[in-house]
N, C-alpha and C positions, 0 to 999 in steps of 0.2 A: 661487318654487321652494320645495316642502317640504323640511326637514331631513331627514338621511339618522340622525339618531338623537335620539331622547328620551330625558333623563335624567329620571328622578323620582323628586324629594328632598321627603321627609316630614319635616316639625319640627315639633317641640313645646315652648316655654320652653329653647330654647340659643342665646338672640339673641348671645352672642359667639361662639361656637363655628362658627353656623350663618355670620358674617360672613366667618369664613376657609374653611369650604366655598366660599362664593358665591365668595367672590374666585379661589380657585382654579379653579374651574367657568368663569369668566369670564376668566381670562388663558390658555386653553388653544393651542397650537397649531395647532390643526384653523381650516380658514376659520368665519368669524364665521357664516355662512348654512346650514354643514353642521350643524347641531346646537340642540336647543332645552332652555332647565330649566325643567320643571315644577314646582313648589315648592309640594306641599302643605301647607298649614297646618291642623293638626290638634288647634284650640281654644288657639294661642298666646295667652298673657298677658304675657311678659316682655319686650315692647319688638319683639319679632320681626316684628310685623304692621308696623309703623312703619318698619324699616330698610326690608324688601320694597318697602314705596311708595315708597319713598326711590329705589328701583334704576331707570335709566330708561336700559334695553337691550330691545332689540325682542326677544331671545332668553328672557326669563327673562316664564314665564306662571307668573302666583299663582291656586292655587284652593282652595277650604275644604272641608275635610271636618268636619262634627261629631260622626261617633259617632267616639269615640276607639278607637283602637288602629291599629298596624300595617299588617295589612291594611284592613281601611276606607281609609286614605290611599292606600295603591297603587294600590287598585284603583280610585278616583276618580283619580288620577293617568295612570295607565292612559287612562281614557275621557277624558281632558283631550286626549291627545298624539297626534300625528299621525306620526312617523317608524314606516319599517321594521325597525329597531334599536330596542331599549325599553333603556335601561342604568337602575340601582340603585344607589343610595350613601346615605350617610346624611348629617344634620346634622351630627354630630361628625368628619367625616372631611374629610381635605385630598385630592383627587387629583390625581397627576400632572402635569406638563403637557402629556404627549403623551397622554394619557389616553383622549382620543376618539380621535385617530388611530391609535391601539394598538389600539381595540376595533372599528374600522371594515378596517383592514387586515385583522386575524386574522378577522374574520367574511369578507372577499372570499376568503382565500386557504383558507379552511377551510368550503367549502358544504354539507357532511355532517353537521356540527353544531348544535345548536340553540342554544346557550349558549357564554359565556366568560365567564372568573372569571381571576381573579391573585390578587398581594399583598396582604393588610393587614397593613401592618406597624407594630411600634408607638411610639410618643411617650412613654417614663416617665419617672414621674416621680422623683427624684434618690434618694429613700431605696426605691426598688424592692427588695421581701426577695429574699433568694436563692434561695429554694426555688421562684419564678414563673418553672418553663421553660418552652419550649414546650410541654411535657406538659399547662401548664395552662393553654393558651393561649383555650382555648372559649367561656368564659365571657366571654371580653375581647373575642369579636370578630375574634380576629385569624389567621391563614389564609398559612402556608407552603410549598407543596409540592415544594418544590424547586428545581432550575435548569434545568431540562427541562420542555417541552409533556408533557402527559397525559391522558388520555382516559377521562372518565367515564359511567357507563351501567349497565345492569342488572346486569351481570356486576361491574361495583364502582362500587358506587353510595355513591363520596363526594360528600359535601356543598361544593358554593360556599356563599357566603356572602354577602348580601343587600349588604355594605357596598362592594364591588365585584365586579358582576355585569351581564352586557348579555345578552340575550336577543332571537331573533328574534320578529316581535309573531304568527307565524302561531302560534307555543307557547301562546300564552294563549289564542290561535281551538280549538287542539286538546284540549288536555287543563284549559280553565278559568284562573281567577283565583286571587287568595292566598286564604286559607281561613280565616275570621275566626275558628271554632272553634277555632285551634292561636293565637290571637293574644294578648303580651300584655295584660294587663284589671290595672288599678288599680297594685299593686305586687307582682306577682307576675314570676320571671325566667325564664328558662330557653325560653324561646318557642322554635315550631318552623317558623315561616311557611315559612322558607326550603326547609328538608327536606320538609315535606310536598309543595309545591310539585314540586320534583325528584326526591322520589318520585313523582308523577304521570306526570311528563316521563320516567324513566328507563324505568316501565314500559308507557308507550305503545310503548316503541322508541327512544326519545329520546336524545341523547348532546352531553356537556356537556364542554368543552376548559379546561383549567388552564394558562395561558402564566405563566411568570413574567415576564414582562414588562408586563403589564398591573398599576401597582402605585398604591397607593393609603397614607397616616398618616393613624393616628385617635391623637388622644392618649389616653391612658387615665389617668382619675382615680387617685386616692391610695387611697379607697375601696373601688375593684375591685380594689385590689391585699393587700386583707386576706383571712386563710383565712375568717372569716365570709361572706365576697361568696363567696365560689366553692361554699362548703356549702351555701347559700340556691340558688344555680343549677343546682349539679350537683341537690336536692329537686324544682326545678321544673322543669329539664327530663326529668327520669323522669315525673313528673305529667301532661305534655304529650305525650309519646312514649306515655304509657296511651290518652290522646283516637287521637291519629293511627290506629295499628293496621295499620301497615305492615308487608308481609310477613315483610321480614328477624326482625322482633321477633316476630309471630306465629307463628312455623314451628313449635315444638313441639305435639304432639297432647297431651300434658299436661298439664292447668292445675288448679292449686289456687286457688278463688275467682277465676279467671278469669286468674289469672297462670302467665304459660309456665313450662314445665316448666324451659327451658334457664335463665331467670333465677334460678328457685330455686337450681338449682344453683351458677349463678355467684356468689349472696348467701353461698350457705354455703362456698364458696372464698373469700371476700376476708373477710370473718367468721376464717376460720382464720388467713388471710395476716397479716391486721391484729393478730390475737393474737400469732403469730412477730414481725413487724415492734414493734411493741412490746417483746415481752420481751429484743430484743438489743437495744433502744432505736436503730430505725433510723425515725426520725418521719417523715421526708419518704415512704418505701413505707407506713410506718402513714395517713399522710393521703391517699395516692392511694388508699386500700385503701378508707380510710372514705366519701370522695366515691362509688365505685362501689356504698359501701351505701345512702348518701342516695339518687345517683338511683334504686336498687331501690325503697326506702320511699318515693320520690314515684311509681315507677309501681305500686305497690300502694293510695296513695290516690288516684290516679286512675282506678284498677280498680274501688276500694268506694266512691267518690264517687257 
C-alpha cells in the first residue's frame, strides 16, 4: 500500500541536528505504513551520509542531489516520493508527534485547500537578547499566527513557511516546482523559495490554511540571534524579492531604475523614522527602521545586478 504522505527533508552537514529531526519523524503517531521520509542529501560531508545508512526502516528513502541549493533538493525529493500529501520540514527542526496525523486530518476535513502550515516555534538559546520579538522572528524561521485556523490566498497572501508545510502533490502538477532562481547559492540569506512558490499557488486560485495546531521546534543558533544576522538577511531578502517580481511589489507604475515607486517612498519614510528614532534614542524602532532600509538596498541591487 502507498503512503498517504511524503515528507521531504533536505540536509546538508547538520549530522546532529538532522539525528533529532529523524528521530522525531520516526516516533510519529500516525501508523508506521501511512507515511514515507524522503531525505535528500544535498552534497553531505559531516558524518550525515553515514548515520542515514545506519537507519534500517522501510519508511525513510535517501536520495542525492548534487547541485547544491534548496530547491534542487526538493525538487529531486519531490520526484523521489510517491504520496498524495507532499509535507516540508527541514534538518534543523523537531516535529510534533502528532505531526502527520494533524496534516492528514486537516487536509480530509478541509478539501478546498491546497496547502497547510502551522507553528514553528523556537528553541533559544539561554543568553537570547531582548529586543528578538516576534517582530523579528523572519529571519529565524520561525512562523506564529495565532490560535485560530486562517485562510491564505490572493486576497492576503501570507507566507507558510517551508519548515512546516504539506501540500497536496496536484499543486506542483499546476502551477510547477521550487524555483532555483530565488534559491540560496554559497552564503548568501534571505531566500525566497517558499514565497515565490505560494505566490504561484495564490495566483492560480490557490488557497493555503494556517492551523495552529499543526506545530513543529527548530532550535535556533546563538548566531541568528545577533543584530548582524538579521541585517545580512533582511539585505538579501530585498535582493531576492528584486529576482521574484511579484505583483504585490510590482504594483507601482513608477519606477526609478527599475524600482517601484511605492518602495522609494517607503525608503524615504523609515530614513526619516530612523532619524526620529534615534534622536530620542529609541534603538529598538531605530533598528526595525534600518532593517527595512537594508532590505530596500538589497532590492535595489538586485534591480542593477
Amino acid at each position: 500500500m502507498s503512503p498517504n504522505v511524503s515528507v521531504i527533508l533536505p540536509t546538508y552537514n547538520r549530522a546532529t541536528l538532522l539525528r533529532a529531526a529523524m528521530d522525531a519523524l520516526l516516533r510519529q503517531n500516525a501508523p508506521r505504513d501511512s507515511y514515507e521520509i524522503v531525505v535528500v542529501n544535498n552534497n553531505s560531508s559531516d558524518g550525515s551520509v553515514e548515520f542515514l545508512a545506519s537507519l534500517d526502516d522501510p519508511r525513510v528513502v535517501v536520495v542525492r542531489e548534487p547541485r547544491q541549493g534548496l530547491s534542487y533538493a526538493r525538487n529531486t525529493g519531490l520526484a523521489a516520493s510517491r504520496s498524495p500529501i507532499v509535507a516540508l520540514t527541514d534538518d534543523d527542526v523537531e516535529v510534533a508527534p502528532d505531526w502527520i496525523d494533524t496534516i492528514t486530518t486537516t487536509m480530509a476535513a478541509h478539501p478546498d485547500v491546497d496547502a497547510v502550515g502551522g507553528r514553528v516555534l523556537p528553541a533559544w538559546p539561554e543568553d537570547k537578547p531582548s529586543w528578538l520579538t516576534p517582530t523579528h522572528w523572519a529571519p529565524l524561521a520561525l512562523q506564529d499566527h495565532g490560535d485560530v485556523n486562517r485562510v491564505f490566498d490572493r486576497a492576503s497572501p501570507i507566507g507558510l513557511i517551508g519548515a512546516n508545510v504539506a501540500f497536496r502533490r496536484s499543486v506542483f502538477e499546476r502551477v510547477g516546482t521550487f524555483s532555483p532562481a530565488v534559491q540560496r547559492v554559497k552564503d548568501s540569506i534571505g531566500s525566497t523559495e517558499d514565497h515565490e512558490l505560494l505566490h504561484r499557488l495564490y495566483a492560480s486560485g490557490g488557497r493555503a490554511l494556517y492551523t495552529p495546531h499543526m506545530i513543529v521546534m527548530t532550535r535556533v543558533p546563538r548566531e541568528r540571534c545577533a543584530r548582524a544576522y538579521h541585517r545580512r538577511w533582511h539585505a538579501g531578502h530585498g535582493f531576492f524579492h528584486a529576482l521574484m517580481r511579484s505583483d504585490e511589489v510590482e504594483r507601482s507604475r513608477v519606477r526609478v531604475l527599475g524600482v517601484p515607486g511605492h518602495l522609494l517612498r517607503g525608503a524615504a519614510t523609515d530614513a526619516a523614522h530612523w532619524a526620529a528614532c534615534a534622536i530620542r534614542g529609541d534603538w529598538d524602532g531605530a533598528f526595525a527602521a534600518e532593517l527595512r532600509l537594508r532590505f530596500f538596498g538589497g532590492f535595489v541591487k538586485g534591480r542593477l545586478s
